[in-house]
C-alpha positions as CSV (number, residue, x, y, z in Angstrom):
1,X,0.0,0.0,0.0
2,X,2.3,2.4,0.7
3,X,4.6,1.8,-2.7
4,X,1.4,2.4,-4.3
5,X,0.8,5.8,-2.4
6,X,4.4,6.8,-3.1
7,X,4.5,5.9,-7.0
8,X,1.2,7.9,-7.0
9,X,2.8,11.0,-5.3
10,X,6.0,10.6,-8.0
11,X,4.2,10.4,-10.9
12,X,1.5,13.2,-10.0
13,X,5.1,15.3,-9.1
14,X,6.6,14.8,-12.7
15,X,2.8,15.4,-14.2
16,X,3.4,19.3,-12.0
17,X,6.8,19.7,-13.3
18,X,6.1,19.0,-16.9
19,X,2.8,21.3,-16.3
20,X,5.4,24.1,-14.6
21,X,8.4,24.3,-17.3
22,X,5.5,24.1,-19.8
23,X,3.7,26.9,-18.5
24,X,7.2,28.6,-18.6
25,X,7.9,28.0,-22.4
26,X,4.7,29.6,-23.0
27,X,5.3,32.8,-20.8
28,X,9.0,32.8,-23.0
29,X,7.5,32.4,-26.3
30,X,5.0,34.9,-25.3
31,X,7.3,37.5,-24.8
32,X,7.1,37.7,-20.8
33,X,10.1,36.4,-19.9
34,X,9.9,37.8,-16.4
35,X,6.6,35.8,-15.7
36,X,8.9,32.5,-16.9
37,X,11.9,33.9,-14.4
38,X,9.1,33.9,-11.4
39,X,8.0,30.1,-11.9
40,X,11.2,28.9,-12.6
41,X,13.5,30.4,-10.2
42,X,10.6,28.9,-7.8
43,X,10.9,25.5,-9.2
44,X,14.5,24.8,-9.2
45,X,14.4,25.8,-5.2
46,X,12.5,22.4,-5.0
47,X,14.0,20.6,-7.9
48,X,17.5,21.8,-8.4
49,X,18.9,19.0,-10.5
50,X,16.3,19.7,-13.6
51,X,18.5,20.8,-16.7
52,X,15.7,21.8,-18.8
53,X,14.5,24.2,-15.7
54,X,17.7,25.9,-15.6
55,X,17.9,26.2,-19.6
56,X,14.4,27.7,-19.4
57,X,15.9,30.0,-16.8
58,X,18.9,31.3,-18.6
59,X,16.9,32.2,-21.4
60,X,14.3,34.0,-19.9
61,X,17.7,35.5,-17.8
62,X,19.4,36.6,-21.4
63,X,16.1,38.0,-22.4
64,X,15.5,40.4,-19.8
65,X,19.1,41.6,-20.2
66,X,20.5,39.5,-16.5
67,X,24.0,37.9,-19.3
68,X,25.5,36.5,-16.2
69,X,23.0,35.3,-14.2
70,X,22.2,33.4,-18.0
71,X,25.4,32.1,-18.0
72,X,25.3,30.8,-15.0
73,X,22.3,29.3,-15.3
74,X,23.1,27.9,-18.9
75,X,26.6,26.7,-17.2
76,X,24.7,24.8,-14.3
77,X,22.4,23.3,-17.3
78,X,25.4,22.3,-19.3
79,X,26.6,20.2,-16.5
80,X,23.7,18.4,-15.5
81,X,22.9,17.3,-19.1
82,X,26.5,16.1,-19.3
């Protein structure tokens, strides 16, 4: 029973994450990069280890004009997908 709870409350975790870095490709392609920055920079507090949240991140970063906070971001990304 409670492997079943737990595999419940994983997958309904990825299903939010997926749901969050979507929501923050949209808010990017929409040209609101700093509603992307608020999300993100919320999400990687609770899931630091997600490359494509830090990716997500650098661009919005770059787009609002914050280069080394970008490349910091896109560095941390780097290393994770590696």
């Amino acid at each position: 029973m409670l492997c079943s709870t737990l595999l419940i409350a994983l997958v309904i975790g990825c299903q939010d994450n997926k749901a969050i870095l979507n929501e923050s490709e949209k808010h990017l392609d929409a040209g609101t990069p700093q509603a992307a920055v608020d999300g993100l920079e919320t999400f990687i507090k609770t899931a630091p280890e997600e490359p494509k949240a830090r990716l997500l991140l650098g661009k919005a970063y770059n787009e609002l004009g914050r280069h080394n906070d970008a490349v910091e971001q896109l560095r941390k990304a780097s290393q994770l997908y590696a």
